[in-house]
TIMAR-71585 format. One line per 4 residues: number of its first residue (from 0); their letters; for each residue x, y, z of C-alpha. Coordinates in steps of 0.05 Angstrom, whole numbers, plus 5000, padded with zeros to 4 digits. Example, Ala and Ser with C-alpha at 12.3 -4.5 7.8 and 13.67 -1.06 7.14 Angstrom:
REM residues 2
0 = as = 5246,4910,5156 ~ 5273,4979,5143
//
This chain:
REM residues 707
0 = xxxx = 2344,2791,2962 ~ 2366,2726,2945 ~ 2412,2686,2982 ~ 2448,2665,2929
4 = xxxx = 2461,2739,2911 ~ 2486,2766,2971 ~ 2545,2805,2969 ~ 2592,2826,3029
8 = xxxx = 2567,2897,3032 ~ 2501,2867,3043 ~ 2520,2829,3098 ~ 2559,2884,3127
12 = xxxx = 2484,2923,3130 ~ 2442,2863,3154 ~ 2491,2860,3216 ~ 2503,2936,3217
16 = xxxx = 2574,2919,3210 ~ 2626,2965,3172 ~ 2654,2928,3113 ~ 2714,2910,3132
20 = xxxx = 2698,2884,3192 ~ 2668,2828,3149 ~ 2726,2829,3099 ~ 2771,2811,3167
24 = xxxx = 2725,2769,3198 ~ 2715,2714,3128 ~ 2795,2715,3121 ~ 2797,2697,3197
28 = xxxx = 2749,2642,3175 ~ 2792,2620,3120 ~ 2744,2645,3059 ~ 2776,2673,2990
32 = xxxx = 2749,2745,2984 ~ 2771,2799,2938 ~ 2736,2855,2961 ~ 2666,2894,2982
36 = xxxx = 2626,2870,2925 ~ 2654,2789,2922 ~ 2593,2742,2940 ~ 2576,2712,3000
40 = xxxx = 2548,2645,2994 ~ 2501,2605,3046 ~ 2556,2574,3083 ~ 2601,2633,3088
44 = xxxx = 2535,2681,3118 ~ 2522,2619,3172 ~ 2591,2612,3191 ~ 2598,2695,3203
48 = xxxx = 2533,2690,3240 ~ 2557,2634,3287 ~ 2624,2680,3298 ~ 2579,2733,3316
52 = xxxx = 2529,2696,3358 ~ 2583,2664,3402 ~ 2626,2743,3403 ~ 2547,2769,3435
56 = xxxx = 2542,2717,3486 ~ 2612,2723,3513 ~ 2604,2801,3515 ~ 2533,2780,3554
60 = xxxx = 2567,2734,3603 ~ 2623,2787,3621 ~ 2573,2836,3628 ~ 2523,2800,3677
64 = xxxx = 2595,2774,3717 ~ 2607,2857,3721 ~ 2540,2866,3750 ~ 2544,2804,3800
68 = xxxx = 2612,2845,3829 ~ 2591,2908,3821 ~ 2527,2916,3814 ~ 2485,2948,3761
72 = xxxx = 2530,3014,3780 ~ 2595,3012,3804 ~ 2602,3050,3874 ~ 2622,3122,3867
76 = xxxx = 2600,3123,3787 ~ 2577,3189,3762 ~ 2542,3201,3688 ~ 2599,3246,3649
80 = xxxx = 2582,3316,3663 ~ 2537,3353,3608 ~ 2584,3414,3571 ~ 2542,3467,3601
84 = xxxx = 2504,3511,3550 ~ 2489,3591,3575 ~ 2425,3610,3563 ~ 2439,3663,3519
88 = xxxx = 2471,3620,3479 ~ 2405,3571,3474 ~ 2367,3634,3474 ~ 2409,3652,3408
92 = xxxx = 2397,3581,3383 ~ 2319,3577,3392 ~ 2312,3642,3360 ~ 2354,3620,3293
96 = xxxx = 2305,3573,3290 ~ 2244,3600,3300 ~ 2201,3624,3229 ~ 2197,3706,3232
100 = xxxx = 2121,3699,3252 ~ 2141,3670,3318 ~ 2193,3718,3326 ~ 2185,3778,3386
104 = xxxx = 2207,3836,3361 ~ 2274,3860,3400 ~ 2306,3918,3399 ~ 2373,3931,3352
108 = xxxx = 2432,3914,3396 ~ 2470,3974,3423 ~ 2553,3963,3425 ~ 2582,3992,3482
112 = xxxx = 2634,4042,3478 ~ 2696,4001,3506 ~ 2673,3946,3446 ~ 2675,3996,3384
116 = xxxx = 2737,3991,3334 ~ 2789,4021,3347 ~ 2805,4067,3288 ~ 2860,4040,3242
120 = xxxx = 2899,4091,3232 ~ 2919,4105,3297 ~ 2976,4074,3330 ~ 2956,4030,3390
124 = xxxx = 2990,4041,3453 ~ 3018,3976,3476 ~ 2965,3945,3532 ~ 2951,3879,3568
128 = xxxx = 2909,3864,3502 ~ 2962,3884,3448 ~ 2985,3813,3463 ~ 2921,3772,3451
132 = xxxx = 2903,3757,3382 ~ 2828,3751,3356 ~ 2831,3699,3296 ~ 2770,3671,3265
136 = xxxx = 2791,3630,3216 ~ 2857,3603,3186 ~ 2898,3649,3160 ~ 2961,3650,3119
140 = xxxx = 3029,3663,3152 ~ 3035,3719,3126 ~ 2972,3756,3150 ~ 2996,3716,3230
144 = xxxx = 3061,3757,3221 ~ 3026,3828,3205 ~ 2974,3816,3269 ~ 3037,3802,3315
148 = xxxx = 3080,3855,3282 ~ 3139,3805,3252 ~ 3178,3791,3193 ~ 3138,3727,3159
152 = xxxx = 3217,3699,3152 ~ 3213,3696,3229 ~ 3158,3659,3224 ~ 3169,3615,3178
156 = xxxx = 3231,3603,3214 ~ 3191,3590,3277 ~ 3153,3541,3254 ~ 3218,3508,3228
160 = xxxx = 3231,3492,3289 ~ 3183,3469,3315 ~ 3179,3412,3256 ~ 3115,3457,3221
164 = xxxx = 3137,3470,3143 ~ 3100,3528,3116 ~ 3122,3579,3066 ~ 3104,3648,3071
168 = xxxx = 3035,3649,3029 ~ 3006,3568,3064 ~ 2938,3572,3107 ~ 2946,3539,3169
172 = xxxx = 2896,3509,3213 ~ 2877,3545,3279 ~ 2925,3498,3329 ~ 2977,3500,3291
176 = xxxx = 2967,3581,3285 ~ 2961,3577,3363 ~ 3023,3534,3379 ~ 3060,3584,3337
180 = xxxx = 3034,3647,3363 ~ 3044,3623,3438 ~ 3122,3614,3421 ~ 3119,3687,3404
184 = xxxx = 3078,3714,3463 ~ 3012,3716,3440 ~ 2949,3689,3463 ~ 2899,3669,3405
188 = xxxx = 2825,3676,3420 ~ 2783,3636,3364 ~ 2705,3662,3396 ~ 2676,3717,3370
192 = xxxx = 2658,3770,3417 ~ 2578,3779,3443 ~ 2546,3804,3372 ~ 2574,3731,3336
196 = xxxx = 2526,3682,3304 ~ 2527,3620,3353 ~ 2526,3571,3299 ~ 2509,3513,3339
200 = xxxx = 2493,3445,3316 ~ 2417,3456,3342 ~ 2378,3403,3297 ~ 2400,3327,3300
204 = xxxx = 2430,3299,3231 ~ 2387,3243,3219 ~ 2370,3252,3143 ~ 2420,3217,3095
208 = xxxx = 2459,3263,3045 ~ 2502,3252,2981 ~ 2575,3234,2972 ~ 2605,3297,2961
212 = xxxx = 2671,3273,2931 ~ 2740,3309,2891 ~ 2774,3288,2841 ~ 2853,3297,2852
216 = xxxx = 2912,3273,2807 ~ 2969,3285,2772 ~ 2959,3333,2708 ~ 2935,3310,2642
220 = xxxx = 2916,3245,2678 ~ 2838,3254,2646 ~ 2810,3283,2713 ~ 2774,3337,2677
224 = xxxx = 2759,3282,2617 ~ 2735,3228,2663 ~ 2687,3282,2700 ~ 2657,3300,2637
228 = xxxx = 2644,3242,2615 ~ 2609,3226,2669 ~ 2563,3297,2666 ~ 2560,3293,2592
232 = xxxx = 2589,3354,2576 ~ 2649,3391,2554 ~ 2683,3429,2603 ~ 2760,3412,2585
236 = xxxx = 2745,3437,2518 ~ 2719,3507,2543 ~ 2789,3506,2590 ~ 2853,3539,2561
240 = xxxx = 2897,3486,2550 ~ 2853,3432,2575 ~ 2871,3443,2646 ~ 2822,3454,2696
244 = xxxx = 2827,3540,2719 ~ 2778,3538,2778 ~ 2746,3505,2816 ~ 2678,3475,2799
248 = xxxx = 2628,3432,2823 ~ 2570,3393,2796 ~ 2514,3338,2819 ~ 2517,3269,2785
252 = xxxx = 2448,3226,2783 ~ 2455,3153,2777 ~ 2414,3101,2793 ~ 2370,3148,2833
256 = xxxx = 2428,3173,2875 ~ 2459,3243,2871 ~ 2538,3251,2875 ~ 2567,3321,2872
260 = xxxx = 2635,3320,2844 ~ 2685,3377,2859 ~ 2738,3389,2802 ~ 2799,3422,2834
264 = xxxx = 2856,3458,2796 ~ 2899,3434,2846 ~ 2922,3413,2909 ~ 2941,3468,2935
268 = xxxx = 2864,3489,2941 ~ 2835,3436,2973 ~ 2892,3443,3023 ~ 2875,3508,3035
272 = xxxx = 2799,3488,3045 ~ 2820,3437,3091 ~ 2864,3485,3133 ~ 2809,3536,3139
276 = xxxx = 2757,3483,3182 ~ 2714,3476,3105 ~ 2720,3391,3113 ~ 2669,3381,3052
280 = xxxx = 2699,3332,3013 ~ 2674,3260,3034 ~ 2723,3216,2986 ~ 2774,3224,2943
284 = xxxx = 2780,3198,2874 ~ 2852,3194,2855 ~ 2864,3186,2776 ~ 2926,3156,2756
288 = xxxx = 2939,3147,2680 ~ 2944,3071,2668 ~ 3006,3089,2617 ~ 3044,3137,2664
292 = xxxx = 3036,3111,2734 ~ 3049,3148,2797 ~ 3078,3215,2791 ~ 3103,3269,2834
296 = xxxx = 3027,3297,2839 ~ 2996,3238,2849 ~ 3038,3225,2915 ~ 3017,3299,2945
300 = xxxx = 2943,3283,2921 ~ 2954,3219,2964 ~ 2993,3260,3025 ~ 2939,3309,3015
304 = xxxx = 2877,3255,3026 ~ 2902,3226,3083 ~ 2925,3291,3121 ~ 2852,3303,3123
308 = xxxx = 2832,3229,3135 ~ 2792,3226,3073 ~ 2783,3153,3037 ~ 2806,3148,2968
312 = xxxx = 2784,3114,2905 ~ 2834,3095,2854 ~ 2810,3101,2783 ~ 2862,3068,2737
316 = xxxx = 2851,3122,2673 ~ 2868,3105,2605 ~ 2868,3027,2599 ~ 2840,3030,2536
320 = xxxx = 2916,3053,2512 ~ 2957,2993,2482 ~ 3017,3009,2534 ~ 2971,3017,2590
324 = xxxx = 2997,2972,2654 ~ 2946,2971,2711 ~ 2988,2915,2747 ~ 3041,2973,2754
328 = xxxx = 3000,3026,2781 ~ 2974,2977,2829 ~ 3040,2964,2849 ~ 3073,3035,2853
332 = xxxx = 3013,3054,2897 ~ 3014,2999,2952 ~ 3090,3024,2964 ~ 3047,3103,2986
336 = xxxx = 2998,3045,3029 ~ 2943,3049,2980 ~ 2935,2972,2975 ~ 2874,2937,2935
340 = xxxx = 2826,2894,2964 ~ 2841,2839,2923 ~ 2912,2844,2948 ~ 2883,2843,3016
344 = xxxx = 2882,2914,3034 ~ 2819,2964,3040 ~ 2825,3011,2974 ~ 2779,3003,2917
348 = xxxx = 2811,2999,2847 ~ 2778,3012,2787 ~ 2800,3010,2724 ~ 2764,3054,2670
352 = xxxx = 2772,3102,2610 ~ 2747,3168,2602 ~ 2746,3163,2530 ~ 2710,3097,2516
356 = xxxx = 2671,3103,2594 ~ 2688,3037,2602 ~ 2697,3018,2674 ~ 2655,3093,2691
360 = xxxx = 2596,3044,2717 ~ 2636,3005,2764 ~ 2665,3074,2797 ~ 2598,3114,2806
364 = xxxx = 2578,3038,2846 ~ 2647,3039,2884 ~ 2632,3115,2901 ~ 2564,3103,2930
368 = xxxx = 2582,3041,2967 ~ 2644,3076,3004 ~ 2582,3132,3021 ~ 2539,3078,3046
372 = xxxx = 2594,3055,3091 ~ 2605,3127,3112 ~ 2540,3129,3135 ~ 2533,3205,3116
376 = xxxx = 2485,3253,3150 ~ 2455,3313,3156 ~ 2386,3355,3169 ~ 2350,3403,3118
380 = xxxx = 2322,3439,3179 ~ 2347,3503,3215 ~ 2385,3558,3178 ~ 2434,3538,3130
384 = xxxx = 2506,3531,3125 ~ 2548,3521,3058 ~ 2615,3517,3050 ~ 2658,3575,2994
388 = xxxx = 2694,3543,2941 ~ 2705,3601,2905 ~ 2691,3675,2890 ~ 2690,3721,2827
392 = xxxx = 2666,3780,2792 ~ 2612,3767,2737 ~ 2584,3825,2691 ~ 2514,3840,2712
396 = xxxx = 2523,3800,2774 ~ 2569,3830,2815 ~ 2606,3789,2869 ~ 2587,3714,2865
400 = xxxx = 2611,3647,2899 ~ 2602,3584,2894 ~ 2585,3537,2941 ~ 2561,3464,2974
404 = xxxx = 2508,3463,3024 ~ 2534,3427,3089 ~ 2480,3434,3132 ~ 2403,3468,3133
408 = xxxx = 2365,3490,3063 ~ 2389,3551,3025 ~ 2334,3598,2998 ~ 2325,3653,2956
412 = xxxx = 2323,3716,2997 ~ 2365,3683,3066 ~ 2411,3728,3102 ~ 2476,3706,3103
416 = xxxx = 2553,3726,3125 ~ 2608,3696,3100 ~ 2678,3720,3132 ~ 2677,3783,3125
420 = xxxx = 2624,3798,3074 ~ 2542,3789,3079 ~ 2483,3809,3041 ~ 2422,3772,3022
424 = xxxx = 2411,3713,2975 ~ 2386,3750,2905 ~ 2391,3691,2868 ~ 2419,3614,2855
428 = xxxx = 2445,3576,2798 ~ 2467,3514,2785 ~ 2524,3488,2740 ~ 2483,3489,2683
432 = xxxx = 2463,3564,2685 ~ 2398,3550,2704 ~ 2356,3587,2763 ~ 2342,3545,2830
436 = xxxx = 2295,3565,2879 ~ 2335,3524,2944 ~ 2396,3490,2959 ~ 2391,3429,3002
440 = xxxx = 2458,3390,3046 ~ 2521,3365,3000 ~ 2483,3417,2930 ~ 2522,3459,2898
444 = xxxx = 2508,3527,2867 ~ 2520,3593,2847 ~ 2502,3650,2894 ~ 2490,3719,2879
448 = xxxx = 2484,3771,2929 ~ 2545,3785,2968 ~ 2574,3855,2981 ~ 2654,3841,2970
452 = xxxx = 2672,3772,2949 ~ 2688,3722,3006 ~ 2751,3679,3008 ~ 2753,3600,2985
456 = xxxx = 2736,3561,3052 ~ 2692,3618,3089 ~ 2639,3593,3112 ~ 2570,3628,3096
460 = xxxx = 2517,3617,3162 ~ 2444,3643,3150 ~ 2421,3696,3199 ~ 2365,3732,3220
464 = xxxx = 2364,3794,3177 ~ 2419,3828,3141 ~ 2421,3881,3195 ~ 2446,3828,3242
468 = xxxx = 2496,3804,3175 ~ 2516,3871,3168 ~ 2535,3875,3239 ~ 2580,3813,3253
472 = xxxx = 2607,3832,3183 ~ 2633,3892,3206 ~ 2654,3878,3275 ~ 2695,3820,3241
476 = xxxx = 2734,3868,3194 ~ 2740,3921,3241 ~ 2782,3870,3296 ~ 2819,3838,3233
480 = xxxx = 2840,3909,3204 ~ 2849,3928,3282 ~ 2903,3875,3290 ~ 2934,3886,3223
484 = xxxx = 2944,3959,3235 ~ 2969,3944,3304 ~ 3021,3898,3277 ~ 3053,3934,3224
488 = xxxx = 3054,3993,3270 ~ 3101,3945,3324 ~ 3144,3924,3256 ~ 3158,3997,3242
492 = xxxx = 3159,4023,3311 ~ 3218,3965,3319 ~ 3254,3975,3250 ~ 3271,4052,3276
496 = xxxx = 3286,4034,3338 ~ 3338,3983,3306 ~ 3366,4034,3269 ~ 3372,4080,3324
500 = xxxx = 3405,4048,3367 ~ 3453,4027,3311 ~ 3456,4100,3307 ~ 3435,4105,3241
504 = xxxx = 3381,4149,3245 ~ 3365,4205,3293 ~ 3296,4228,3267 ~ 3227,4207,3235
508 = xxxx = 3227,4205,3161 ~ 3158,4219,3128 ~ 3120,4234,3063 ~ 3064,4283,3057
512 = xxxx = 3015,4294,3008 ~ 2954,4328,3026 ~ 2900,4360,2971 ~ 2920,4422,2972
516 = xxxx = 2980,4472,2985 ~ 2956,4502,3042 ~ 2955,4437,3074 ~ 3016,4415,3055
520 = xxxx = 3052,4480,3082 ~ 3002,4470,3149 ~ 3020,4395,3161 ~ 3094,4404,3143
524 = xxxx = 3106,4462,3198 ~ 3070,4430,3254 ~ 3114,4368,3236 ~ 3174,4410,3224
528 = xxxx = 3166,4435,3307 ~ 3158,4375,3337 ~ 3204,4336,3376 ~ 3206,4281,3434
532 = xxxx = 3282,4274,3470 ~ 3322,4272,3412 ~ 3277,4255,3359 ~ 3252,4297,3307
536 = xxxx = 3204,4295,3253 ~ 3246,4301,3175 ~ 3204,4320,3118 ~ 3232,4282,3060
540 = xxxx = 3177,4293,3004 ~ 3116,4336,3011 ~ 3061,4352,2955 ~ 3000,4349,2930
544 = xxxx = 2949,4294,2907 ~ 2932,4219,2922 ~ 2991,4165,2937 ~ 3028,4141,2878
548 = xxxx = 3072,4083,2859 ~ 3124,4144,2859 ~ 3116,4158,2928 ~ 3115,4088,2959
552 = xxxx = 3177,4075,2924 ~ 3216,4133,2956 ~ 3192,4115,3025 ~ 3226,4042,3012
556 = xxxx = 3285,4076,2992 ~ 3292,4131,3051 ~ 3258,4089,3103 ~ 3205,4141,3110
560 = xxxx = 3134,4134,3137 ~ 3073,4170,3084 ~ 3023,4207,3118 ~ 2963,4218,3072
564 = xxxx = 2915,4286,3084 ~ 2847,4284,3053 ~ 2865,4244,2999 ~ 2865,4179,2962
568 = xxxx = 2921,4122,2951 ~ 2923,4097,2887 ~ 2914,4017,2873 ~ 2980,4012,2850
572 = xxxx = 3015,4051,2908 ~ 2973,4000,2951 ~ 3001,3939,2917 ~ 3072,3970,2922
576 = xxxx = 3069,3991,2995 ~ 3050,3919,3008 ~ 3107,3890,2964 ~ 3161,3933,2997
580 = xxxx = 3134,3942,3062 ~ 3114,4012,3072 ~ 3069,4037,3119 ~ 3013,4088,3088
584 = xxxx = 2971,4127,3144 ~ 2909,4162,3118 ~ 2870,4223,3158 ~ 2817,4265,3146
588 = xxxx = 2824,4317,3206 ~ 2900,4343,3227 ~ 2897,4333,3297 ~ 2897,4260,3288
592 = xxxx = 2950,4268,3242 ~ 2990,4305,3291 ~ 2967,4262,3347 ~ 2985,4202,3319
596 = xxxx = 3059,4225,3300 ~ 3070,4249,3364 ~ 3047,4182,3403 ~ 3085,4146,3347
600 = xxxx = 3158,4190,3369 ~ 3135,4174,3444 ~ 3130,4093,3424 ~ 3202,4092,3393
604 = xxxx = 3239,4111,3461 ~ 3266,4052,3496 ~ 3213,4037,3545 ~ 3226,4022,3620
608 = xxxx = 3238,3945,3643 ~ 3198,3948,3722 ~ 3183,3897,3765 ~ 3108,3891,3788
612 = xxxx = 3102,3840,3851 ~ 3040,3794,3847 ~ 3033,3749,3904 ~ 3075,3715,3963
616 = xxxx = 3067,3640,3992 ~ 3089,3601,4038 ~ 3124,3530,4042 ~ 3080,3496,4094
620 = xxxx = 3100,3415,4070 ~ 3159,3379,4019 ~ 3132,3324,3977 ~ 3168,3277,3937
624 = xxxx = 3141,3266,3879 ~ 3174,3214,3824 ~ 3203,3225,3772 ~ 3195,3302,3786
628 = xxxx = 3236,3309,3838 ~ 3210,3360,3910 ~ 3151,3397,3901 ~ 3132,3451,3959
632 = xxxx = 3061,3446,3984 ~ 3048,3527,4001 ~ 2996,3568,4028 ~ 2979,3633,3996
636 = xxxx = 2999,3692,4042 ~ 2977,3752,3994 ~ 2963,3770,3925 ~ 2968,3712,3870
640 = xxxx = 3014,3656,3843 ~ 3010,3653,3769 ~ 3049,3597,3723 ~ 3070,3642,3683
644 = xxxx = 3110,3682,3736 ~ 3180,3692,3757 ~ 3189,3666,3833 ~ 3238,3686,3878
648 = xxxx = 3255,3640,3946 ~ 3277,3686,4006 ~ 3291,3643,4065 ~ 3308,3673,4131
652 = xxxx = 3303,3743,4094 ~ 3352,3722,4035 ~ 3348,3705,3967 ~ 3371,3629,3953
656 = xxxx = 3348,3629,3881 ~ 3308,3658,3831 ~ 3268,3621,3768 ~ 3207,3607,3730
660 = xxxx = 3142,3569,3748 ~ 3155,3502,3730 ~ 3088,3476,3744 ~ 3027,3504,3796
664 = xxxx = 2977,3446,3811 ~ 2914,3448,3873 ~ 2892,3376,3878 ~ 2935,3338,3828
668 = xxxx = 2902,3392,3773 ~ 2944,3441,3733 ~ 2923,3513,3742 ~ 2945,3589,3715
672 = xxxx = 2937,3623,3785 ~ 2927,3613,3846 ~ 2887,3662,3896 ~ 2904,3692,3963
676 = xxxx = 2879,3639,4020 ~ 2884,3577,3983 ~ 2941,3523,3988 ~ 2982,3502,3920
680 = xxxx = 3033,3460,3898 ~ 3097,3483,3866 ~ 3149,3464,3829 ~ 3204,3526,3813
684 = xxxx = 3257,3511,3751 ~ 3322,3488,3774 ~ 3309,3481,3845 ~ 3298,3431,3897
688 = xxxx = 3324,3441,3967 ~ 3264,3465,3989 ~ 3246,3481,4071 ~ 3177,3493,4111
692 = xxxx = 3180,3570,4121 ~ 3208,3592,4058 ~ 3174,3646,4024 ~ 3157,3645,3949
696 = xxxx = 3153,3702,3923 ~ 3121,3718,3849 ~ 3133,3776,3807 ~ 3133,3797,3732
700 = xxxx = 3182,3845,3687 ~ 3128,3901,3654 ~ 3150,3947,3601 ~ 3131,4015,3615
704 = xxx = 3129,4061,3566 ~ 3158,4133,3579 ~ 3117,4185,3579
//
């Protein structure tokens, strides 16, 4: 390349420099440049390489001065610690990888019994695990308030206050699910148990992949227009209305180099892809209509990018309009901190129309050199993993999904799971209909072969076989459906008990319909007999056939629980129950039925509040600490200290105070417990007077539930 033609992206790469580090450093210098693609001339390349010259031998004096004080390794230096790998998990890794010739055969894995599903219809007696929560993936508010057996107001209310805005129906990611779920109690557990795919980054991304970049914007700002223009097709045409109705995705050629360009009907979606851990967008291309300027959705599309630290590119739309203003857009943006590089700032601007494609050029170039500066990776090796934009039903096709390739080459026949559905790749199309053999990192494409469709931002990992899909499959819908069942069964275990002790209700309300008569009359007089304290069982409706919308609605309006006995619930009964929040239990034999009602009369007496005593310790030393105030330095007598305890300090056989664990550290390190025989520090809430000899003692309240 000639001198003469260099441009500052070009010197960025011969110095292996980001771009903006060069933009910087040729103000600093005193040089006039407008942006990434202004040219550099002679004097302006010598007078950064001087800069840089003199920057690496500074950095080489300091470092030989280290080495003349130090030496070539400081005393006492260790290498950072390796994050330890089990070998079953590297086992599980190498044999991902391996082709099925090199494969030992092994035999199918055998669940043991304490690790089958618990069935969902029965209630779950409250245990030590009732309060740990197994979530793979983001999930909506919602779905976090059935798992922990709450109102989703209380939730939302939650997160309120803790400065987390969310509405009933948002996806959150999995801290924010956790910081929420540990106000209420619960513990959340994101690992799968023993039978998950370890989907480990096993093969080093060192092959370059395309830009995979969405277009966001405010509506009727030509997003839709501008993409097909650039694909040379018609797709707003085909849309009712001209608006974009799903979400689609396509790969772009130009100038040898593949884009794929996601269309999104809104934000809202690729929000929700973002909160469920599916980061496939590389840039953002924010349309704003030259003649409208920034409006209300272009500021969320903005809020949107940079909550998930994606650069944008502006593409000023419609200039070809007589009343267009680009100055103003420009302006309006740089107030929401999108400034242009000719203003100084690090956004690219370009100003085209969809119509005429003027400008189009000049934005596929902008989009490639942002991905150059990216420096975007990734490996076709090892099994694949995509990304789900979206799922559907198609005649003579069954359940289908789209989706983009992040990692590994998808093939026709791979074993896959996806959430909670697998199956096996039957065939792949692309966004022209046509048949593709493979899928390669950042393609997108249709695939068919799923048994239940998958949600937008699963993610779909190739396995071994679809036995081994099948499995993790299961054992992922079985824990989900575990949890759900679990908490609605707390919601209407504590609605009655509300209204008992409000003394509105002294019995059990419940529906049956069973398939036949005899049932009906069997079912009803075993319920009819049975009682716990002062609770008994009150048939409100009884009869015969599957649920209906009917039956649902007279459970909302008597508070009643519906027992189903051999027979189906209808879809609309389903969608009803959900909307008004009444339980539906199905059976199949009636001594679970029976079983269950009777465990479910035991659950609604007021359990027992007892104290269980963990662990004593003694007060050996008193250490100041600052700004924390006295801190007692103990020794372990019996049993444990946890953080989460209550402690009580006896001194000379009396009780001075009682609190919480403020904080439990061994050797300046916070810890949950601390063992019998070992020494601690701790800190106890609203205390300070501490004395050698006192004795700590910790203890917890436990529920028990009466028999």
């Amino acid at each position: 390349m000639r001198q003469e033609n260099l441009r500052v992206q070009d010197l960025a790469k011969k110095h292996k420099l980001s771009t903006k580090a060069i933009l910087d450093l040729l103000r600093e210098l005193g040089y006039q440049v407008r942006g990434s693609s202004s040219t550099v001339t002679e004097e302006m390349a010598k007078a950064v390489e001087k800069v840089l010259e003199e920057q690496k031998k500074r950095s080489k004096q300091r470092l030989e001065r280290k080495k003349e004080i130090w030496g070539q390794r400081r005393p006492g230096q260790r290498r950072p610690p390796q994050r330890p790998t089990s070998e079953k998990v590297q086992d599980r890794i190498r044999r991902t990888l391996q082709k099925p010739s090199e494969r030992k055969p092994k035999r199918p894995p055998q669940r043991r019994r304490d690790r089958r599903p618990v069935r969902t219809e029965r209630p779950v007696e409250p245990t030590a695990t009732t309060r740990t929560l197994y979530i793979p993936a983001p999930i909506s508010v919602a779905e976090l308030a059935q798992m922990m057996g709450v109102e989703p107001i209380d939730v939302v209310k939650r997160a309120f206050e803790m400065g987390i805005m969310a509405t009933i129906n948002q996806v959150l990611d999995l801290d924010t699910l956790e910081l929420i779920a540990d106000s209420f109690g619960f513990e959340v557990v994101r690992e799968m148990p023993e039978e998950e795919l370890v989907a480990e980054e096993a093969e080093e991304l060192t092959e370059p992949r395309p830009p995979v970049v969405t277009v966001m914007g405010h509506v009727d700002h030509g997003k839709t227009t501008l993409l097909d223009y650039i694909r040379r097709t018609n797709v707003a045409a085909r849309e009712f209305g001209a608006i974009t109705q799903h979400i689609g995705a396509s790969r772009v050629i130009y100038e040898g180099h593949q884009i794929t360009f996601i269309d999104t009907p809104g934000h809202e979606a690729f929000t929700a892809l973002r909160a469920r851990g599916a980061q496939v967008t590389d840039i953002v291309v924010l349309v704003v209509a030259a003649n409208e300027g920034v409006k209300p959705q272009t500021v969320e599309a903005i809020n949107h990018a940079k909550a998930a630290g994606v650069p944008i590119i502006v593409a000023i739309n419609k200039i070809d309009l007589p009343e267009a203003d680009p100055e103003r857009v420009k302006r309006e943006l740089s107030e929401h901190g999108l400034i242009p590089e000719e203003w100084g700032g690090d956004t690219i601007f370009v100003e085209v129309s969809a119509k005429t494609g003027q400008g189009v050029p000049d934005l596929l170039e902008a989009i490639l050199l942002k991905a150059e500066e990216l420096e975007l990776r990734s490996t076709s090796e090892g099994p694949a993993r995509a990304v789900v934009l979206e799922s559907k039903l198609e005649k003579g096709r069954g359940p289908v999904a789209s989706v983009i390739v992040q990692r590994g080459t998808l093939k026709v026949g791979d074993a896959f799971v996806a959430g909670t559905a697998w199956g096996k790749v039957r065939a792949i199309y692309d966004e022209y209909n046509r048949r593709l053999k493979e899928l390669k990192p950042s393609d997108p494409g249709l695939v068919q072969g799923f048994d239940a469709l998958p949600k937008a931002g699963d993610i779909l990992q190739v396995v071994e076989s679809e036995r081994v899909a099948r499995e993790i499959a299961e054992e992922k819908a079985a824990l989900i459906k575990e949890q759900i069942a679990r908490g609605e069964q707390a919601t209407l275990t504590r609605r009655i008990q509300e209204m008992l002790q409000k003394g509105e209700m002294t019995e059990l309300p419940v529906i049956v319909k069973a398939d036949c008569q005899g049932s009906v009359e069997a079912v009803g007089d075993a319920l009819g007999r049975m009682m716990v304290e002062n609770i008994k069982v009150t048939l409100v409706h009884s009869g015969i056939g599957n649920v209906t919308e009917s039956d649902v609605m007279l459970a909302a309006a008597s508070n009643a629980l519906i027992l189903a006995f051999n027979v189906n619930i209808d879809g609309k009964a389903r969608e009803a129950a959900k909307r008004e929040g009444v339980t539906i239990k199905s059976y199949r034999l009636i001594y679970d039925l029976l079983e269950d009602v009777e465990l479910l009369l035991k659950s609604l007496l007021k359990p027992e509040i007892q104290e269980e005593v963990l662990g004593e310790a003694e007060v050996r030393a008193v250490f100041r600490v600052p700004k924390v105030g006295h801190v007692a330095g103990c020794y372990v007598l019996r049993g444990v200290i946890r953080r989460d305890a209550n402690i009580r300090i006896r001194r000379d056989g009396e009780v001075i105070h009682e609190g919480r664990v403020a904080s439990l550290k061994r050797f300046k390190e916070d810890v949950k417990e601390v063992a019998q025989g070992y020494e601690c520090g701790i800190k106890v809430q609203g205390f300070d007077d501490y004395r050698p000899g006192d004795i700590l003692e910790a203890y917890r309240l436990v529920e028990v539930k009466k028999a």
